[in-house]
C-alpha positions as CSV (number, residue, x, y, z in Angstrom):
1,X,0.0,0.0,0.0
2,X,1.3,3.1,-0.7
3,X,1.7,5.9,1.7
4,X,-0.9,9.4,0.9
5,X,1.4,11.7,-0.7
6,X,0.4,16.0,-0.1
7,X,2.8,18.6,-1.2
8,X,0.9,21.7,-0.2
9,X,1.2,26.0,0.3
10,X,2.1,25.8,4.1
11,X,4.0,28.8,6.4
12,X,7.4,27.9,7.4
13,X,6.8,28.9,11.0
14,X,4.7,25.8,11.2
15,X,6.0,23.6,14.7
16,X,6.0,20.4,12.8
17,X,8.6,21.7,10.2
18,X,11.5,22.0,12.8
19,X,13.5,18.8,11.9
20,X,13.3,19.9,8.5
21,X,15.0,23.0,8.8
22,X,17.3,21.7,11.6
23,X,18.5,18.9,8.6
24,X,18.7,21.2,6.2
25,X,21.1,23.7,7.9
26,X,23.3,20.5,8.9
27,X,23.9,19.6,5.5
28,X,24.3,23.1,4.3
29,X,26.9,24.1,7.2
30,X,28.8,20.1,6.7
31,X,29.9,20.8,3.1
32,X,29.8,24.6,2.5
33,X,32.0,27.4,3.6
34,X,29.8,29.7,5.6
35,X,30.3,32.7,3.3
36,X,29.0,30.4,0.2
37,X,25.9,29.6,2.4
38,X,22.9,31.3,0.5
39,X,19.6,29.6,2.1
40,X,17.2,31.3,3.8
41,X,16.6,31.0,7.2
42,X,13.4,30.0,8.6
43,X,11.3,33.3,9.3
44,X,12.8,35.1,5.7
45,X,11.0,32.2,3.9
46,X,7.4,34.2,5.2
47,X,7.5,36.5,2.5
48,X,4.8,37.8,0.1
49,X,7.8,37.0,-2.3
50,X,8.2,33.3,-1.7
51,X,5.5,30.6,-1.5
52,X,6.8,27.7,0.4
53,X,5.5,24.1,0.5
54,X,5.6,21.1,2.4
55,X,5.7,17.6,1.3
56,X,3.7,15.0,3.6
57,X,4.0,11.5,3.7
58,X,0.9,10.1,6.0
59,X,1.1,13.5,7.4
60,X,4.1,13.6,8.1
61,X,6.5,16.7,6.5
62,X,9.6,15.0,4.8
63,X,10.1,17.6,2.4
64,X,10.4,21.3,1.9
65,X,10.8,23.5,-1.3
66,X,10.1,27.5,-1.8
67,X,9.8,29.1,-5.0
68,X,11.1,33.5,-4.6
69,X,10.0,36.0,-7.2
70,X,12.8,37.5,-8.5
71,X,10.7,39.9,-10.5
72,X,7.6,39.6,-13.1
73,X,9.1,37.1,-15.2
74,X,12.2,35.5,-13.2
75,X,11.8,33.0,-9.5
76,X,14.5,30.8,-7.6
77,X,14.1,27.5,-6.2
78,X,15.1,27.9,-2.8
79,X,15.3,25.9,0.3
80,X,14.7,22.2,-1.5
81,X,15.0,19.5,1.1
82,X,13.9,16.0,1.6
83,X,14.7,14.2,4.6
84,X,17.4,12.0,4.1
85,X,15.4,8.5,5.4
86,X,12.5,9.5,2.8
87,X,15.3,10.1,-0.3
88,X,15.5,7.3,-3.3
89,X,11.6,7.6,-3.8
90,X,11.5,10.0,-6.6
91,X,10.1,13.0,-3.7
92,X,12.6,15.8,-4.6
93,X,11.7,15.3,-8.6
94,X,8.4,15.3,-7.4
95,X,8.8,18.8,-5.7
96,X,11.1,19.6,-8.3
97,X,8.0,18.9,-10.9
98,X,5.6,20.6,-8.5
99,X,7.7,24.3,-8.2
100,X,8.2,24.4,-12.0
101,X,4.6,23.5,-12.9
102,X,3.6,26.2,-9.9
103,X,5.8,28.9,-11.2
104,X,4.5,28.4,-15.0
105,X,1.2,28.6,-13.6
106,X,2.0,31.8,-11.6
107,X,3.1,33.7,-15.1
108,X,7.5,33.3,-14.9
109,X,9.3,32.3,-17.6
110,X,12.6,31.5,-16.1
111,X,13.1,29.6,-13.4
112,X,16.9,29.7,-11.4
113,X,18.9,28.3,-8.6
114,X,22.2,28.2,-7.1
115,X,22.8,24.9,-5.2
116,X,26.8,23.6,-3.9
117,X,29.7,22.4,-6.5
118,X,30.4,20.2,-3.9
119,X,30.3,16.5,-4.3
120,X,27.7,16.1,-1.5
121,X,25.9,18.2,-4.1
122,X,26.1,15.9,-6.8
123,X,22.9,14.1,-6.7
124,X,21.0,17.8,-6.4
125,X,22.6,19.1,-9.4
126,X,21.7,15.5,-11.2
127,X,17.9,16.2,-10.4
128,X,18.1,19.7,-11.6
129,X,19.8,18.8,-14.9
130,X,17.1,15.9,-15.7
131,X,14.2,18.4,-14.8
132,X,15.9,20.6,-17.1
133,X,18.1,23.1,-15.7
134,X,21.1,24.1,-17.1
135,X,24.3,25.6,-15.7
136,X,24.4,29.5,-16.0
137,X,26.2,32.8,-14.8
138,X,25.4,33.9,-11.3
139,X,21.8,35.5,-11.6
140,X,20.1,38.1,-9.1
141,X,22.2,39.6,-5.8
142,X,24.6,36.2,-6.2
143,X,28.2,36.5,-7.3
144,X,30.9,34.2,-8.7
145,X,31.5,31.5,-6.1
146,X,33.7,28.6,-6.2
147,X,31.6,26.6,-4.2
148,X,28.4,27.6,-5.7
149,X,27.1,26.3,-9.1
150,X,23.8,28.2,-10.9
151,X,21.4,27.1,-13.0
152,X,18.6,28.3,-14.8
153,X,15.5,26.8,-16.9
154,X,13.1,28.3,-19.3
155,X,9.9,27.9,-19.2
């Protein structure tokens, strides 16, 4: 049987989301220098910029994603996580799928992220090249980074 699947709008602030952002940070500060660290914390994601959702398995958050308006035309994934026990399942494509079918919907036309050049980062980068993203110059406030790679999709 398989487990109900919801990946809904949801704040950030929400007390269930904790572990989440607690894995997230530990992942980001165990590979990254702390000057090449570009997520968001917790309260900046409540932003009439940014829509963030949760993904629930039985209820349960074991993913998080946030899509930021750049401008009219231009958003950046931000903040994609899934919880490392819930990974191999296909849930961060699923996300993935769900943020660029959301941000189509909402009227942009590009779609941009900068995620690590790390190898820990390999598998992210992986998922964003098979949804589609390719590897561009730094976009927005971001600026040439060693440890930072960008990539952008057109939708």
């Amino acid at each position: 049987m398989t487990e109900p699947l919801s990946f809904a709008p949801q704040s950030p602030l929400t007390d269930d989301l904790t572990l989440l952002f607690q894995r997230h940070a530990a992942e980001m500060h165990a590979d990254t220098p702390p000057e090449s660290i570009h997520m968001l914390p917790r309260e900046a994601l409540v932003s009439p910029d940014i829509d963030f959702f949760v993904l629930r398995r039985s209820g349960k958050p074991v993913g998080m994603a946030a899509l930021k308006r750049l401008n009219d035309a231009h958003g950046e994934v931000k903040s994609m996580h899934v919880l490392a026990e819930a990974r191999g399942r296909g849930l961060s494509r699923l996300m993935l799928d769900h943020l660029i079918e959301h941000a189509r919907r909402s009227g942009l036309t590009r779609l941009s992220l900068e995620t690590g050049a790390q190898p820990g980062f390999a598998a992210a980068r992986g998922l964003y090249a098979r949804g589609g993203f390719a590897e561009c110059p730094p976009f927005g406030s971001y600026r040439p980074d060693p440890n930072s790679v960008f990539m952008t999709l057109a939708l």
